[in-house]
PyMOL Python script that loads the backbone (N, CA, C, O; Angstrom):
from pymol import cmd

cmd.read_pdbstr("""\
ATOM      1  N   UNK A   1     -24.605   0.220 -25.750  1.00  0.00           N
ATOM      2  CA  UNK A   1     -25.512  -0.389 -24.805  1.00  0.00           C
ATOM      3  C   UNK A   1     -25.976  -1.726 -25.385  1.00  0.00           C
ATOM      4  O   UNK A   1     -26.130  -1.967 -26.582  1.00  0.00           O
ATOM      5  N   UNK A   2     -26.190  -2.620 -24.284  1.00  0.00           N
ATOM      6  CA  UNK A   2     -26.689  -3.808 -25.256  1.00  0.00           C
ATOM      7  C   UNK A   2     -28.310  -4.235 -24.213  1.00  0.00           C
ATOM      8  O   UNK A   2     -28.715  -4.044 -23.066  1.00  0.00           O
ATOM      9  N   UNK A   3     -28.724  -4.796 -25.292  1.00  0.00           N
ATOM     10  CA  UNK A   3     -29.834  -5.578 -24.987  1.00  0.00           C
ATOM     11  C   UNK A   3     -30.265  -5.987 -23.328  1.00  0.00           C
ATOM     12  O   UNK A   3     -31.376  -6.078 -22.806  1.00  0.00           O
ATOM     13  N   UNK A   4     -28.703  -6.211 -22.691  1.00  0.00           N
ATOM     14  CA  UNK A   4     -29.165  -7.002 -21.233  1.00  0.00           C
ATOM     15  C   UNK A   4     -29.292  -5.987 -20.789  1.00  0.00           C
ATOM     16  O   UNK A   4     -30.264  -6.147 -20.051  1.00  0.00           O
ATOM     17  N   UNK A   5     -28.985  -4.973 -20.700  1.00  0.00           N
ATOM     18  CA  UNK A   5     -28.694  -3.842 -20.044  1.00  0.00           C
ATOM     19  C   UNK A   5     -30.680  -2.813 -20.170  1.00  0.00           C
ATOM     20  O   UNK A   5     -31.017  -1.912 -19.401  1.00  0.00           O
ATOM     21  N   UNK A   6     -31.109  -3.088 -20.737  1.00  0.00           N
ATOM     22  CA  UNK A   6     -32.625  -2.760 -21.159  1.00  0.00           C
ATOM     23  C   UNK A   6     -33.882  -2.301 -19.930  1.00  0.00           C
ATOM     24  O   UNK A   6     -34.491  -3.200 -19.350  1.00  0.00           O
ATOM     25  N   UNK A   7     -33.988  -1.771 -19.821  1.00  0.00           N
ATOM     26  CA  UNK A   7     -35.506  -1.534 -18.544  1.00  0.00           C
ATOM     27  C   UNK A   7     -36.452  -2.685 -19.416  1.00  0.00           C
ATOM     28  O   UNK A   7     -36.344  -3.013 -20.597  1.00  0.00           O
ATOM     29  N   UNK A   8     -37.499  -3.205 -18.285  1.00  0.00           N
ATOM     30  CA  UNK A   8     -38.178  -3.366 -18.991  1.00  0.00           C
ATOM     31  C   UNK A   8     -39.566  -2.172 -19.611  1.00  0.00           C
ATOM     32  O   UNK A   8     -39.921  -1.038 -19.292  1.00  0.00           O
ATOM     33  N   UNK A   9     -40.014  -3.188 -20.618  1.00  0.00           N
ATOM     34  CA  UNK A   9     -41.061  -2.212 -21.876  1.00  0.00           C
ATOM     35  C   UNK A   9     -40.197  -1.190 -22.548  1.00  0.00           C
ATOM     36  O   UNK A   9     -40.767  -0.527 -23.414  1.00  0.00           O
ATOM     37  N   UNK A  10     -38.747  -0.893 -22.287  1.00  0.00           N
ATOM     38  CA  UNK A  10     -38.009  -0.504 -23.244  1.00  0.00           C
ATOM     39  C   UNK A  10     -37.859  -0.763 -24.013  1.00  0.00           C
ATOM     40  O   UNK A  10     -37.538  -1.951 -24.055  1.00  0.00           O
ATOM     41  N   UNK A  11     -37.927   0.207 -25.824  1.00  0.00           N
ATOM     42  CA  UNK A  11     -38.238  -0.307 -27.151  1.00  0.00           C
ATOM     43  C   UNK A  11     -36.848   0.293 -27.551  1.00  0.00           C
ATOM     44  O   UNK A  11     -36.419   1.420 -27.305  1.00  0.00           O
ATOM     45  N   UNK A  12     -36.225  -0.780 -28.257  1.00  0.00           N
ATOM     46  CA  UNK A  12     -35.015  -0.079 -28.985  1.00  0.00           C
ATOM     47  C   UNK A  12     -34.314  -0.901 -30.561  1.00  0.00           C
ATOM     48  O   UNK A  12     -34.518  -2.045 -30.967  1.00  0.00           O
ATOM     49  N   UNK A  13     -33.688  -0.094 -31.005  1.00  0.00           N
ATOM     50  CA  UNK A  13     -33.049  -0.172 -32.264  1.00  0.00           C
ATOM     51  C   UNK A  13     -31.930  -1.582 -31.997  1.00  0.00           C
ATOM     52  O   UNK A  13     -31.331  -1.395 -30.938  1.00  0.00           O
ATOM     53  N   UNK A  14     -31.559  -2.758 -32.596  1.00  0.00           N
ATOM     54  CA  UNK A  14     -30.484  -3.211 -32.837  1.00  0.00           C
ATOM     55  C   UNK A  14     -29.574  -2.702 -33.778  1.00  0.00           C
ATOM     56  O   UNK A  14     -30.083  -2.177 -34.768  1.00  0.00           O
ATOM     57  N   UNK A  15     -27.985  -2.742 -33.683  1.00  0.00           N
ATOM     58  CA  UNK A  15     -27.588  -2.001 -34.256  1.00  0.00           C
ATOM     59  C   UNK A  15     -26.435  -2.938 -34.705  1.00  0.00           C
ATOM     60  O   UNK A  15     -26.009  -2.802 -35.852  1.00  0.00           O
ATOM     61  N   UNK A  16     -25.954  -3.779 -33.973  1.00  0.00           N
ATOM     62  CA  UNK A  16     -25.093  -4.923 -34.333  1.00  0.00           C
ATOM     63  C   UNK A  16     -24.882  -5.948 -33.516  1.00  0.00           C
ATOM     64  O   UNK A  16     -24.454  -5.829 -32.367  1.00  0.00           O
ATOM     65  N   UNK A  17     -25.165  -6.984 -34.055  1.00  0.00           N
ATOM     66  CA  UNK A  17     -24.858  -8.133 -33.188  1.00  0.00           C
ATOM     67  C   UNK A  17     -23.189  -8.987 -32.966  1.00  0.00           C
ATOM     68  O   UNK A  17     -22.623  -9.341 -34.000  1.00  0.00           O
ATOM     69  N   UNK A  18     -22.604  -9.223 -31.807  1.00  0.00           N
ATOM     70  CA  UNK A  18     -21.586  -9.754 -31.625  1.00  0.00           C
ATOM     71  C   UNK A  18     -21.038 -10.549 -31.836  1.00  0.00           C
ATOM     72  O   UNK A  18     -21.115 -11.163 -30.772  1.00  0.00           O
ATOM     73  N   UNK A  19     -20.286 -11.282 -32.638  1.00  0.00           N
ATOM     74  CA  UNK A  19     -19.109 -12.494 -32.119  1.00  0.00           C
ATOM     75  C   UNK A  19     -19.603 -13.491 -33.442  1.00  0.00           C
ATOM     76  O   UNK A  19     -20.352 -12.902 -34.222  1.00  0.00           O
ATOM     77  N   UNK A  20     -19.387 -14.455 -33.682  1.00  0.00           N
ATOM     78  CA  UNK A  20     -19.479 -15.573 -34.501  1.00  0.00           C
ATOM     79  C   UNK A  20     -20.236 -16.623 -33.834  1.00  0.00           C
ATOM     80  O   UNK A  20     -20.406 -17.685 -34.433  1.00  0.00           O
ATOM     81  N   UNK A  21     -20.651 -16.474 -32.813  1.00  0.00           N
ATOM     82  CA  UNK A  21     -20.682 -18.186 -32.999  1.00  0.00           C
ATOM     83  C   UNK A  21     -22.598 -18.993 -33.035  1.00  0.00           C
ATOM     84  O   UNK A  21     -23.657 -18.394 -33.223  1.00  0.00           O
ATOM     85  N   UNK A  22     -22.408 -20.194 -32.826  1.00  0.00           N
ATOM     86  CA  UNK A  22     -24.120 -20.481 -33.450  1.00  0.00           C
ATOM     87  C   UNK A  22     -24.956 -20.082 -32.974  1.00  0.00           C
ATOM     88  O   UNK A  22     -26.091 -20.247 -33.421  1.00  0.00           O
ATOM     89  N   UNK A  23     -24.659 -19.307 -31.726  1.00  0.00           N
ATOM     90  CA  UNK A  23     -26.180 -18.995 -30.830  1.00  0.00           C
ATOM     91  C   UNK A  23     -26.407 -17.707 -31.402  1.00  0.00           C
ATOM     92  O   UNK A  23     -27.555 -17.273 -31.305  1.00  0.00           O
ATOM     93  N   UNK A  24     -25.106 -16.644 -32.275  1.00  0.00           N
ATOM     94  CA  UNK A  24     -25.648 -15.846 -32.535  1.00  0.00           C
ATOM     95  C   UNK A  24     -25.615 -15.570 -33.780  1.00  0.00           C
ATOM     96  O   UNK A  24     -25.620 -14.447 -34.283  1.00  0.00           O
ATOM     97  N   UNK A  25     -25.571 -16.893 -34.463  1.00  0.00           N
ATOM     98  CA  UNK A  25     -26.139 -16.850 -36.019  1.00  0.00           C
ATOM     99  C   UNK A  25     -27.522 -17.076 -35.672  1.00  0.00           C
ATOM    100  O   UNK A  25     -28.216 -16.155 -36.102  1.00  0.00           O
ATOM    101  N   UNK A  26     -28.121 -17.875 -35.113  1.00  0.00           N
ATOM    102  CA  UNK A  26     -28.879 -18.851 -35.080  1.00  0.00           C
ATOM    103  C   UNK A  26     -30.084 -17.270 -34.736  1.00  0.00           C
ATOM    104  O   UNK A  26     -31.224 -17.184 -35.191  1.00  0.00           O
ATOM    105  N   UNK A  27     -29.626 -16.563 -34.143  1.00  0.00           N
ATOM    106  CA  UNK A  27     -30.696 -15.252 -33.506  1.00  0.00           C
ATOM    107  C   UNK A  27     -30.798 -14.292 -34.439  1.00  0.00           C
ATOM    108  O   UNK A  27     -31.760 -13.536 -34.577  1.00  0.00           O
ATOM    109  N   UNK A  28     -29.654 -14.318 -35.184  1.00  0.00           N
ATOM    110  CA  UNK A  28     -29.782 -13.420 -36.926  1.00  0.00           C
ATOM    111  C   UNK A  28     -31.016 -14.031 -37.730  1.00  0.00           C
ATOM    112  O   UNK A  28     -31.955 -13.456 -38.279  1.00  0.00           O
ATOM    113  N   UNK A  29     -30.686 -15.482 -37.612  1.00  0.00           N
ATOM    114  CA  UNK A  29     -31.965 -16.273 -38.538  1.00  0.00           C
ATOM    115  C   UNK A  29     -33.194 -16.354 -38.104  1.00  0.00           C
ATOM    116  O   UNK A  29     -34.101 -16.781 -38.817  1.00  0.00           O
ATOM    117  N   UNK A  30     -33.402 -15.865 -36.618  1.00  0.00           N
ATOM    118  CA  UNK A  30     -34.704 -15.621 -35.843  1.00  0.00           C
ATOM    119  C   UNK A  30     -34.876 -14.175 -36.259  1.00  0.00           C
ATOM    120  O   UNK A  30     -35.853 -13.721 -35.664  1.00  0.00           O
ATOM    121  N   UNK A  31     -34.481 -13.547 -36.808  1.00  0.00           N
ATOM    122  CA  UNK A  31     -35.054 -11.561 -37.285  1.00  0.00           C
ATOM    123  C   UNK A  31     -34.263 -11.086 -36.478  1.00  0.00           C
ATOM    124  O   UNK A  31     -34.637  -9.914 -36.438  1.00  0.00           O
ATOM    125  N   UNK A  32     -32.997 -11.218 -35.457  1.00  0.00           N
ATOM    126  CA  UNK A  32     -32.917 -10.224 -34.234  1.00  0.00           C
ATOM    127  C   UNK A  32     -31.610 -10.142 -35.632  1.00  0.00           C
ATOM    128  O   UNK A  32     -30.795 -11.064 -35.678  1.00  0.00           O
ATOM    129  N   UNK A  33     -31.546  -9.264 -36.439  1.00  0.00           N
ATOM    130  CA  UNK A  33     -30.867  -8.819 -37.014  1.00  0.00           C
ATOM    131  C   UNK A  33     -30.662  -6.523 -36.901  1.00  0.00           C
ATOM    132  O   UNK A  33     -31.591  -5.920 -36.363  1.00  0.00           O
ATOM    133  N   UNK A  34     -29.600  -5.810 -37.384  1.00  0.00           N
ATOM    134  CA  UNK A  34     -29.096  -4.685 -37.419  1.00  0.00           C
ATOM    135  C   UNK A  34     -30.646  -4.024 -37.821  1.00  0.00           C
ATOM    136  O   UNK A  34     -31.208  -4.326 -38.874  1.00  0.00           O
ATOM    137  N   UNK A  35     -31.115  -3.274 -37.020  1.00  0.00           N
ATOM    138  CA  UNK A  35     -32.136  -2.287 -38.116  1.00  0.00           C
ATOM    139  C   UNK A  35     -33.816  -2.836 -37.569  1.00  0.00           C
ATOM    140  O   UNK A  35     -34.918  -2.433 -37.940  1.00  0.00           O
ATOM    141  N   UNK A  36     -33.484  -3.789 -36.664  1.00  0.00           N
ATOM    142  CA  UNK A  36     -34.751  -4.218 -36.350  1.00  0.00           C
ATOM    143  C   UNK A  36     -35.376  -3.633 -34.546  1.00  0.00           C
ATOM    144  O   UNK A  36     -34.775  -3.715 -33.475  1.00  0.00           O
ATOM    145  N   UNK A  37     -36.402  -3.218 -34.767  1.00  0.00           N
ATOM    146  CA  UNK A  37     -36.980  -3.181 -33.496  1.00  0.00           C
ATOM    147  C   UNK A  37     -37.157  -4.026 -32.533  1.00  0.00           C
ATOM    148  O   UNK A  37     -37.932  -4.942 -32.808  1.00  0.00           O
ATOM    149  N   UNK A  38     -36.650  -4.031 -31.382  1.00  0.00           N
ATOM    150  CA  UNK A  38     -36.893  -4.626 -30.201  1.00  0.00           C
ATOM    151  C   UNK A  38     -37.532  -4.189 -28.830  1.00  0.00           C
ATOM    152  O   UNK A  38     -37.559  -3.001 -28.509  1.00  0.00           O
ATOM    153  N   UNK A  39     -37.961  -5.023 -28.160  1.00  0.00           N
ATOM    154  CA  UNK A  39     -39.059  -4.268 -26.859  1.00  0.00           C
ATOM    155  C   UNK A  39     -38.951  -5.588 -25.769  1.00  0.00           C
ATOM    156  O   UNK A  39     -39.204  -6.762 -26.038  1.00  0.00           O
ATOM    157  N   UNK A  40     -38.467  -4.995 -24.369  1.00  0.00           N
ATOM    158  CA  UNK A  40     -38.003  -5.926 -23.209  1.00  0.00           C
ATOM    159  C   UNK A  40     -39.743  -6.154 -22.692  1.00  0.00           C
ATOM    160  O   UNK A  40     -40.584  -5.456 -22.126  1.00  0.00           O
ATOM    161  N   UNK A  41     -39.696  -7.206 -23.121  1.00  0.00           N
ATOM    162  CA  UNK A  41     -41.301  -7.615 -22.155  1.00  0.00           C
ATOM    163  C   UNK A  41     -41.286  -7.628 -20.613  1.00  0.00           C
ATOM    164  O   UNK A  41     -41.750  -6.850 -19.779  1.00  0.00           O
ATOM    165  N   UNK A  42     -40.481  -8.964 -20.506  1.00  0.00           N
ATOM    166  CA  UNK A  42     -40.385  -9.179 -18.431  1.00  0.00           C
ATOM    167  C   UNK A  42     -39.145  -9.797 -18.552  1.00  0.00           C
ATOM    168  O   UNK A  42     -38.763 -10.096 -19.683  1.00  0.00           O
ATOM    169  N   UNK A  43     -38.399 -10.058 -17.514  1.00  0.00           N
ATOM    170  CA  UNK A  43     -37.585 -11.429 -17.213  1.00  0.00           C
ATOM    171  C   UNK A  43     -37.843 -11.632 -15.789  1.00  0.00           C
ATOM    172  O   UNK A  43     -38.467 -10.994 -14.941  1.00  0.00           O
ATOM    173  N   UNK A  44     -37.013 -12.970 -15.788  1.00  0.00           N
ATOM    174  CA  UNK A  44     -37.444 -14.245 -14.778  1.00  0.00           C
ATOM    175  C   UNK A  44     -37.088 -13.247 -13.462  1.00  0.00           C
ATOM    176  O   UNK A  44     -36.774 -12.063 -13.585  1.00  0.00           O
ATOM    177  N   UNK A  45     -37.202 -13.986 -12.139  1.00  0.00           N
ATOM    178  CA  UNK A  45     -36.671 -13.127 -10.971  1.00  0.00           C
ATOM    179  C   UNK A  45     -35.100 -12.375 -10.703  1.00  0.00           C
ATOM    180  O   UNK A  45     -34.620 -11.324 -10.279  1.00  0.00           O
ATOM    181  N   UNK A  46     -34.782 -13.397 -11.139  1.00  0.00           N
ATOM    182  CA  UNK A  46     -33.512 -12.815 -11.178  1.00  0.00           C
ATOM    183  C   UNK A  46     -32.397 -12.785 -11.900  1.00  0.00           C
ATOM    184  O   UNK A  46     -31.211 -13.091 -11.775  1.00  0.00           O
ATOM    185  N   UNK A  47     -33.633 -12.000 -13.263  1.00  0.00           N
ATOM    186  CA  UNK A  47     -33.024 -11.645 -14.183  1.00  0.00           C
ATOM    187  C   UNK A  47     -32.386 -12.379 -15.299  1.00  0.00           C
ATOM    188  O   UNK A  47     -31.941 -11.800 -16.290  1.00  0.00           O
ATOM    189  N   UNK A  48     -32.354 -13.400 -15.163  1.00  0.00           N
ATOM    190  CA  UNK A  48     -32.180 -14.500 -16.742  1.00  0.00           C
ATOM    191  C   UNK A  48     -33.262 -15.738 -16.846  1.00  0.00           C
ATOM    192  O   UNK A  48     -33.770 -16.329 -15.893  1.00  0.00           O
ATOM    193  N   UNK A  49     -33.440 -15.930 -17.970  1.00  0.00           N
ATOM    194  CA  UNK A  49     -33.774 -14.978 -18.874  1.00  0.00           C
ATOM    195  C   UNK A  49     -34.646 -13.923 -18.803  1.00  0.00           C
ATOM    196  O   UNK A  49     -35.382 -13.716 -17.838  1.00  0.00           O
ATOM    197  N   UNK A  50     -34.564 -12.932 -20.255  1.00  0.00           N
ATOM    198  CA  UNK A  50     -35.234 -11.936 -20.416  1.00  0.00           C
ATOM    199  C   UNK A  50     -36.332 -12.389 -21.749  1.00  0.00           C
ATOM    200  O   UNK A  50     -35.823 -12.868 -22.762  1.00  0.00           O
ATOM    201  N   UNK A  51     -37.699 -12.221 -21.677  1.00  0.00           N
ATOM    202  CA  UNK A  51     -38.580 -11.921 -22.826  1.00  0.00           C
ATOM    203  C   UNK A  51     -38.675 -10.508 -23.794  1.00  0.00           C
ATOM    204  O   UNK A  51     -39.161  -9.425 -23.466  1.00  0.00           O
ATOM    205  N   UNK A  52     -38.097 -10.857 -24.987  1.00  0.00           N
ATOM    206  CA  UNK A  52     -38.257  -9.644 -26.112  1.00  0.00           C
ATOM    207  C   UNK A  52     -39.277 -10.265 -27.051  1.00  0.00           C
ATOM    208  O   UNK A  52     -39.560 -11.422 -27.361  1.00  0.00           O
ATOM    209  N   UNK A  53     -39.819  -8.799 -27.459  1.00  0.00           N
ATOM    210  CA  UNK A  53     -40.930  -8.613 -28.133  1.00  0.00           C
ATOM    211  C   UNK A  53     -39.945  -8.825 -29.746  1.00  0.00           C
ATOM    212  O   UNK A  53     -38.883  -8.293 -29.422  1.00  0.00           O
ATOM    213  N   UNK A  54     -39.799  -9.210 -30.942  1.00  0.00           N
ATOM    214  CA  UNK A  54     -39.031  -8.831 -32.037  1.00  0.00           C
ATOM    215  C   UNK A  54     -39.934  -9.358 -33.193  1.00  0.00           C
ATOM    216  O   UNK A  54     -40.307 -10.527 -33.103  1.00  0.00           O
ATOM    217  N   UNK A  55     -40.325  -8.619 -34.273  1.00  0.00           N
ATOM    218  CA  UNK A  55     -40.530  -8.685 -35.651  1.00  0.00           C
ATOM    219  C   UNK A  55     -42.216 -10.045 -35.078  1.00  0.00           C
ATOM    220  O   UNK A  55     -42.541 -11.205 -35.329  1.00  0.00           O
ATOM    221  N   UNK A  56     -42.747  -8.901 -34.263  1.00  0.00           N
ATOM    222  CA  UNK A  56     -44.392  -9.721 -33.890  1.00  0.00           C
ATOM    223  C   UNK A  56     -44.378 -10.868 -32.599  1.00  0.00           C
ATOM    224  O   UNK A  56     -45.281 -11.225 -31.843  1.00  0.00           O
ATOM    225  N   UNK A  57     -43.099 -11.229 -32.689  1.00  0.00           N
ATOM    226  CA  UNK A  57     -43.239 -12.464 -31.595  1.00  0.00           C
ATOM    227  C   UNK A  57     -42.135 -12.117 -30.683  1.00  0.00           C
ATOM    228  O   UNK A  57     -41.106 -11.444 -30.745  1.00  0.00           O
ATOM    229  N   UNK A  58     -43.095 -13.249 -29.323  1.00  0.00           N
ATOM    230  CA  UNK A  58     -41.834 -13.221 -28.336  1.00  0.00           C
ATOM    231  C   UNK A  58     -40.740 -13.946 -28.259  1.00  0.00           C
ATOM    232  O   UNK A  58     -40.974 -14.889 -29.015  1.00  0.00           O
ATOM    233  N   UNK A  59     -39.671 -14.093 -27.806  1.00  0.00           N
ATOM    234  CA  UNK A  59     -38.117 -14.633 -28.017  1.00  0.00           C
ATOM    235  C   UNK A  59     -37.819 -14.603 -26.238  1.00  0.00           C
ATOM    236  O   UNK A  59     -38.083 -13.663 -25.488  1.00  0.00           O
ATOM    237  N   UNK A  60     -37.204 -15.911 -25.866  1.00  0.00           N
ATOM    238  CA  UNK A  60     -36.629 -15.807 -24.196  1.00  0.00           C
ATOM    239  C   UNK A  60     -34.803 -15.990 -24.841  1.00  0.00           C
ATOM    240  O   UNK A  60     -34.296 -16.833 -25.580  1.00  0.00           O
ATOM    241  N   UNK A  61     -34.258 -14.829 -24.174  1.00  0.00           N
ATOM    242  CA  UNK A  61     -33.059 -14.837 -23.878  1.00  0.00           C
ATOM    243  C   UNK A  61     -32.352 -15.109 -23.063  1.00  0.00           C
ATOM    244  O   UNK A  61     -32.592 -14.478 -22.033  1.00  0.00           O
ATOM    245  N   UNK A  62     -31.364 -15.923 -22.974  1.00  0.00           N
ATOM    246  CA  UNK A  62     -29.912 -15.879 -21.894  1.00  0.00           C
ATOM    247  C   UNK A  62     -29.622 -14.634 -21.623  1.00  0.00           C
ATOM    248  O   UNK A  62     -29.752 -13.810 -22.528  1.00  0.00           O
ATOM    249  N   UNK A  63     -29.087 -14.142 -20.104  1.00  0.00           N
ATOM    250  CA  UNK A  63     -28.418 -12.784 -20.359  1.00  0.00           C
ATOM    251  C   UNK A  63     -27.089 -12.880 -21.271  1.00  0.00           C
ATOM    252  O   UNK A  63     -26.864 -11.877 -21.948  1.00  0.00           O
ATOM    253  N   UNK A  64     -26.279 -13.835 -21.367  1.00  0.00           N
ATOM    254  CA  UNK A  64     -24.998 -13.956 -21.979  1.00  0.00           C
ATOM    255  C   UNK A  64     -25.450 -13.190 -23.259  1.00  0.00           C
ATOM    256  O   UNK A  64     -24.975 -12.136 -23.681  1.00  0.00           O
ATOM    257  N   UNK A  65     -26.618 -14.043 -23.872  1.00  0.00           N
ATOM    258  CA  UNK A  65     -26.967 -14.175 -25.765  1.00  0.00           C
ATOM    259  C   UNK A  65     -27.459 -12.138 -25.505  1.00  0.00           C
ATOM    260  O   UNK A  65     -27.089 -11.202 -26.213  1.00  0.00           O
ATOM    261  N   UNK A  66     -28.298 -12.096 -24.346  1.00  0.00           N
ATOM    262  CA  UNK A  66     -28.577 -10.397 -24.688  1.00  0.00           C
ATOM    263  C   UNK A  66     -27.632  -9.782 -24.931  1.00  0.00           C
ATOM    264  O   UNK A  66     -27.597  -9.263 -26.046  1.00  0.00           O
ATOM    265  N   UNK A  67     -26.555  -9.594 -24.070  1.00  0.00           N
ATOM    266  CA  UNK A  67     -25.257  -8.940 -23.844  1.00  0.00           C
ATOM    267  C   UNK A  67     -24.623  -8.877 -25.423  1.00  0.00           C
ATOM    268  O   UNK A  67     -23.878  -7.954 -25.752  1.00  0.00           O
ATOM    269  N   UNK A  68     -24.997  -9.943 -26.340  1.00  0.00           N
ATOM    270  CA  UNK A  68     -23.931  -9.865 -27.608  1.00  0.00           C
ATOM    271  C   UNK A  68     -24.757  -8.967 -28.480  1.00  0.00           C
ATOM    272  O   UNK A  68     -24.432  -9.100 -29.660  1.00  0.00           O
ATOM    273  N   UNK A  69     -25.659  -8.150 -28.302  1.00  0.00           N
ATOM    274  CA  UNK A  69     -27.091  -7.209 -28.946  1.00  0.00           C
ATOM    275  C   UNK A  69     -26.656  -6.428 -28.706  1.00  0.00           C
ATOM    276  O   UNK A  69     -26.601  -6.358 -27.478  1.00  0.00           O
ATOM    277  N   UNK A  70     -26.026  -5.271 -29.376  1.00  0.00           N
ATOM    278  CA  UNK A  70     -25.988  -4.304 -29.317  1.00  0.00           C
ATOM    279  C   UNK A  70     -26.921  -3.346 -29.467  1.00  0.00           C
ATOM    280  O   UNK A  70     -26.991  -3.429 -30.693  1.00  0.00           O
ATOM    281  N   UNK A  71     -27.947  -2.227 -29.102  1.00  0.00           N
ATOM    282  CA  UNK A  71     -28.734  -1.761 -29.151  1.00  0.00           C
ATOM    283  C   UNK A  71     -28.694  -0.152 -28.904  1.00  0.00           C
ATOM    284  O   UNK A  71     -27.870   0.472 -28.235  1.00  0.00           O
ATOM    285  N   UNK A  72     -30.022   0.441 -29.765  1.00  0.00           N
ATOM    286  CA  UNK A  72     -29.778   2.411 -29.893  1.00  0.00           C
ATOM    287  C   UNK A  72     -31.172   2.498 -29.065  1.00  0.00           C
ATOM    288  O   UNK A  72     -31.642   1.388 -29.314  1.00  0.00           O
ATOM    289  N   UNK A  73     -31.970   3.053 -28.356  1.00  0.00           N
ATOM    290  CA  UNK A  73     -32.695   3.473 -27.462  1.00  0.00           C
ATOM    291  C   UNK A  73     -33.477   4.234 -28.642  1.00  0.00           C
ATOM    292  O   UNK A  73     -32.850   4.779 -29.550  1.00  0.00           O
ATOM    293  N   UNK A  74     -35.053   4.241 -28.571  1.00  0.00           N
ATOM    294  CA  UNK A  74     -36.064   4.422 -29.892  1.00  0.00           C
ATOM    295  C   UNK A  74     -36.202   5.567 -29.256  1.00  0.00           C
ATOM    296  O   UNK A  74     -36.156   5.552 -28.026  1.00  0.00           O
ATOM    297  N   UNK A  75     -36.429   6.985 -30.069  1.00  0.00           N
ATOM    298  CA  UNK A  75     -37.102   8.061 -29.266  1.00  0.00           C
ATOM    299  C   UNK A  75     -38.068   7.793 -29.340  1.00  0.00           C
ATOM    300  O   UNK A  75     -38.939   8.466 -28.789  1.00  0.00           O
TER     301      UNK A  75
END
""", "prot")
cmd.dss("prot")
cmd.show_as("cartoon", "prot")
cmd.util.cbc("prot")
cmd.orient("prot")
């Protein structure tokens, strides 16, 4: 499951992030790294971007950049 795919106020596990390239180094070097907690705040009307909660602060996503988040659902 990945990230875009999220309800919102859904809290979940990252578990690996996708692909090489700078947008998703660049989100490793923002904390959205393997092992970290994440939580879907809101997104826009229709649906891109999305606001995540990660490591205290909020972050606005592309759906593309969510989609490369792989994510585990928190019990």
């Amino acid at each position: 499951m990945t990230l875009a795919n999220l309800e919102i106020g859904t809290e979940a596990k990252v578990t690996q992030i996708l692909g090489e390239t700078p947008a998703t180094k660049r989100l490793m070097e923002m904390g959205v790294v393997p092992g970290v907690k994440v939580r879907v705040v809101k997104s826009a009307p229709f649906g891109d971007p999305i606001e995540i909660r990660v490591r205290g602060y909020s972050l606005a996503l592309r759906k593309s950049e969510a989609e490369t988040i792989e994510v585990q659902i928190s019990n």
